[in-house]
N, C-alpha and C positions, 0 to 999 in steps of 0.2 A: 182039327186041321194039323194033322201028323205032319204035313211038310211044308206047311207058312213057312217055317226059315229052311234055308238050303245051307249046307256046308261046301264054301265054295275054293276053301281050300284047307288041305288036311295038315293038318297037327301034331306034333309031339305028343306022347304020352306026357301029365302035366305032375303025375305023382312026386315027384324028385323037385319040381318047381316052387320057389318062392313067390309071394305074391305080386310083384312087379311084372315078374318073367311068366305068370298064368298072364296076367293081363296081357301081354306082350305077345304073348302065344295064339290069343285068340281073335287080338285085334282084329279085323277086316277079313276074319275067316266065315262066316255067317253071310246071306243075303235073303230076304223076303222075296218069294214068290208070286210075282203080281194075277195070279190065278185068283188070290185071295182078296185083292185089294180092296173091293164093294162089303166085303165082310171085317173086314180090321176096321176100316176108315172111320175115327169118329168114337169106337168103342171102347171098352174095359175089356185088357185082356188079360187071359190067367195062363201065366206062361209055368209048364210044370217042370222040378226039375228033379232029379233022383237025387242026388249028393248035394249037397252045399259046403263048400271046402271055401273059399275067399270069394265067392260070389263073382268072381269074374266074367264066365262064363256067362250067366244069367245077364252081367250089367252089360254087355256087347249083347246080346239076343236081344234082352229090352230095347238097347238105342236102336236097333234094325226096327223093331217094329213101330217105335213113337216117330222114326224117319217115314216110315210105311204110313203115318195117319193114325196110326193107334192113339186114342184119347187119353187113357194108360194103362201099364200094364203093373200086374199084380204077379208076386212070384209064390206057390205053392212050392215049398218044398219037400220028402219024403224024410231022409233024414240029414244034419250036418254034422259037420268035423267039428269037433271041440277045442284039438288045437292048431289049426289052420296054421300054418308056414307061413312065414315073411311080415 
């Protein structure tokens, strides 16, 4: 489901960002796609993410979808930042 979450509003580049300020940055930028809703509702979801730098990101997409009904979600990640900012 390539576009369960929608980016509903755009963002800073977060590089330069400490971790307060990712979190801040992404607050209420994400929304769930109710196309999906019969398939979240209820589920384990495996939400994927390329980078993991302070998990911000991922913890605003998780709470859109455990709001969406997601029973929970689970975060694969590819690779993380070692010394993550803030």
């Amino acid at each position: 489901m390539p576009d369960a979450l929608v980016r509903i509003r755009a963002t800073p580049s977060q590089g330069h960002m400490d971790r307060k300020d990712r979190a801040d940055n992404v607050r209420k930028a994400f929304a769930f796609n109710p196309r999906y809703a019969d398939q979240v509702k209820g589920k384990t979801i495996v939400l994927v993410d390329d980078v993991y730098t302070t998990g911000s990101t991922v913890k605003e997409c998780a709470g859109v979808l455990l709001k969406a009904g997601a029973a929970k979600v689970h975060v694969l990640t590819l690779a993380r930042v070692a010394n993550a900012t803030g």
